[in-house]
Every structure is written in C-alpha cells, then in structure tokens.
N, C-alpha and C positions, 0 to 999 in steps of 0.2 A: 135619339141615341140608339144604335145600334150593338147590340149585345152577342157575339159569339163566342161559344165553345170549343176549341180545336183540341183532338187526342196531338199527343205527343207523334211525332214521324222523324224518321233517322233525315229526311231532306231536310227538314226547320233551318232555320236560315238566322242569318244577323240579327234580325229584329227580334230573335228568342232568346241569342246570346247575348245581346245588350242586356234584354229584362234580366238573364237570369246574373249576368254581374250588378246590377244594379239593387236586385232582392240583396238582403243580408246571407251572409253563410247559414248563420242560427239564431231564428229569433224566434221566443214563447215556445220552445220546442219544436218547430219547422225548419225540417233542413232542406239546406238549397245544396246542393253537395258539385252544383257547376260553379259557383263561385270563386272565381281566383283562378280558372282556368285557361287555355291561351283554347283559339280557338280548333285547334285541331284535338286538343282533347276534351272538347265542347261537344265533335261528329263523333269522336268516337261514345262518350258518355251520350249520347241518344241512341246509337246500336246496340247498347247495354240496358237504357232502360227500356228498348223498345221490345228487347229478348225480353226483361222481367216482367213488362207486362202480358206476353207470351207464355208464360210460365216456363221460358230455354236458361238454364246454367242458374237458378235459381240455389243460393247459398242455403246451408238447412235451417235455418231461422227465419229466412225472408218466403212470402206471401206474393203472389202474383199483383201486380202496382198499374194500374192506368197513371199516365201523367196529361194533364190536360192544360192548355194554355185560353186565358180572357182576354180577349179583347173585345174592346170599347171604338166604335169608330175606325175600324181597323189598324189600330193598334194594340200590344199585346200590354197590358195593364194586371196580371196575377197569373197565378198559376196553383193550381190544385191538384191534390194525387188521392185516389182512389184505389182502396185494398179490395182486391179482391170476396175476402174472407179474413174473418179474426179467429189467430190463436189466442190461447187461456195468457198471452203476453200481453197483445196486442187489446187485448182486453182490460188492463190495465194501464198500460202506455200507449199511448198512439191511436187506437180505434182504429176506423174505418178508414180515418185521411185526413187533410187536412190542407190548408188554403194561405195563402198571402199575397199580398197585393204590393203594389210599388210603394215606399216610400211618398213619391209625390201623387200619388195616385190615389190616397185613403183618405175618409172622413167623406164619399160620393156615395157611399151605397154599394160598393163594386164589391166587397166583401159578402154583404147579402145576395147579392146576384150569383158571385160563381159557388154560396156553397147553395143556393136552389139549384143551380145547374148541376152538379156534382151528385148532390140529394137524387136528381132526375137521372143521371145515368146509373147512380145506384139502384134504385127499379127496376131501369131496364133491364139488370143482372141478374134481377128475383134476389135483390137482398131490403128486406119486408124492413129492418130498424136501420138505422145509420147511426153509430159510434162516434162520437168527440170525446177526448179528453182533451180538458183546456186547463191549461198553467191558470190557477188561481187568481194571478194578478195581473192577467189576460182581460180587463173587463170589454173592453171592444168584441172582442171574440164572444164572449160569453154573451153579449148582446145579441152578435150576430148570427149564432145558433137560436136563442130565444124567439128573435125576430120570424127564424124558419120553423115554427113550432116544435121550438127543443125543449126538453124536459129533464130537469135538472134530478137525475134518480139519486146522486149520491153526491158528497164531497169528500177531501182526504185533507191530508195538511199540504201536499202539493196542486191537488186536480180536480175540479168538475167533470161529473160523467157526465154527456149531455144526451139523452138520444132525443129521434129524431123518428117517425112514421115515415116509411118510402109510399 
C-alpha cells in the first residue's frame, strides 16, 4: 500500500472534486464546505483556501489552514486540515485540525494514517502539542487520536480534548 500526503494546490483536479462531493458536508463536527458545489466553484474554493493557507484575505476569526489530501494507491481516499496556530477559540472548538476519510474508505486504518501524517507536518511548523477536540460520540476518532499517542486531558458534555506530542 502506498500512502501519500498532498498539500491542497489551486490546479487539483477531478479526483479531489469527486472525494470532496462524496465526503459529507458536516460530519462529528468536520466541515467539508466544497460539498454541493458545481465544479467551477470547486477552482475557485481552492484559490481561496490556498490564500488562507497563505495567511492572504484572512477573515478576523480565521487562523492560517493547510488543507491536505490522502491518498492510498493513488487515489485520494481523506482529507485533513491543519491550523496553523490556536486561538483562546480554537482552543475549545476545533484545535489544531481535523480529518475524514470516504465513506467507503473507513474501518482500513486510513484515519490513523493521515492524522500521523498531519501530526508530522505539524512538527515540521514547530508546533510541539497537537490539539483535537472530538464530538463525544465520535468513538472512531477518539480511537484514532489514542492510537497516535493522544491524551485524553479533559472531557465536556460535548468534547474530548485530545492532545498529542509532535
């Protein structure tokens, strides 16, 4: 099995736009926000997330975003996004990022895979902890942070903190 990582690029093609209509719009708190899109506001939604991961036209709430696509066998099979940095928000909602996988794609491991990979470009950025909040009744997830030596610091009535050592 071959395992790749690819950042988000404004050229991505078909095979991104299939995965990302086929992801859910919103599932356990992951938003897929290309969902329901036709394809020409697919290219434009990659110029926009490729500014935000640039930190260009950044709204004042939003955080500089890597978007990253998995593929498995050269196919693209998840997609994860990576903040930059956490505000006092982003610290209670949302963390550091957060991952999903296709539909037919899960219950393989692919989850554990892209958040190691994800984990590994957060390093690369010098960010030392990695952030998850996970929806409570998220137990797949909450596995799949555990499995990447996460650490369950807190719970709420909605969320597992989960961090994580880069």
């Amino acid at each position: 099995m071959n395992c790749e990582l690819r950042k988000l690029s404004p050229d991505d093609g078909g095979d991104i736009y299939d995965l990302l209509q086929e992801l859910p719009r919103e599932e356990n708190g992951f938003i897929n926000g290309c969902n329901g899109k036709t394809y020409d506001e697919f290219k434009k939604w990659l110029i926009t997330s490729n500014n935000v991961s640039n930190g260009i036209e950044l709204e004042e709430w939003m955080v500089p975003q890597d978007i990253y696509w998995l593929y498995i066998d050269g196919l693209p099979v998840g997609m994860g996004k990576l903040r930059h940095y956490l505000t006092s928000k982003l610290k209670e909602e949302g963390g550091h990022g957060g991952y999903a996988i296709l539909p037919s794609h899960r219950n393989k491991g692919y989850g554990k895979t892209l958040l190691k990979m994800l984990i590994n470009c957060a390093r690369d950025m010098k960010i030392d902890r990695f952030l998850l909040t996970v929806q409570n009744h998220n137990t797949a997830s909450i596995k799949v942070a555990l499995a990447n030596n996460g650490r369950i610091e807190k719970m709420d009535n909605q969320r597992h903190f989960i961090w994580i050592d880069c």
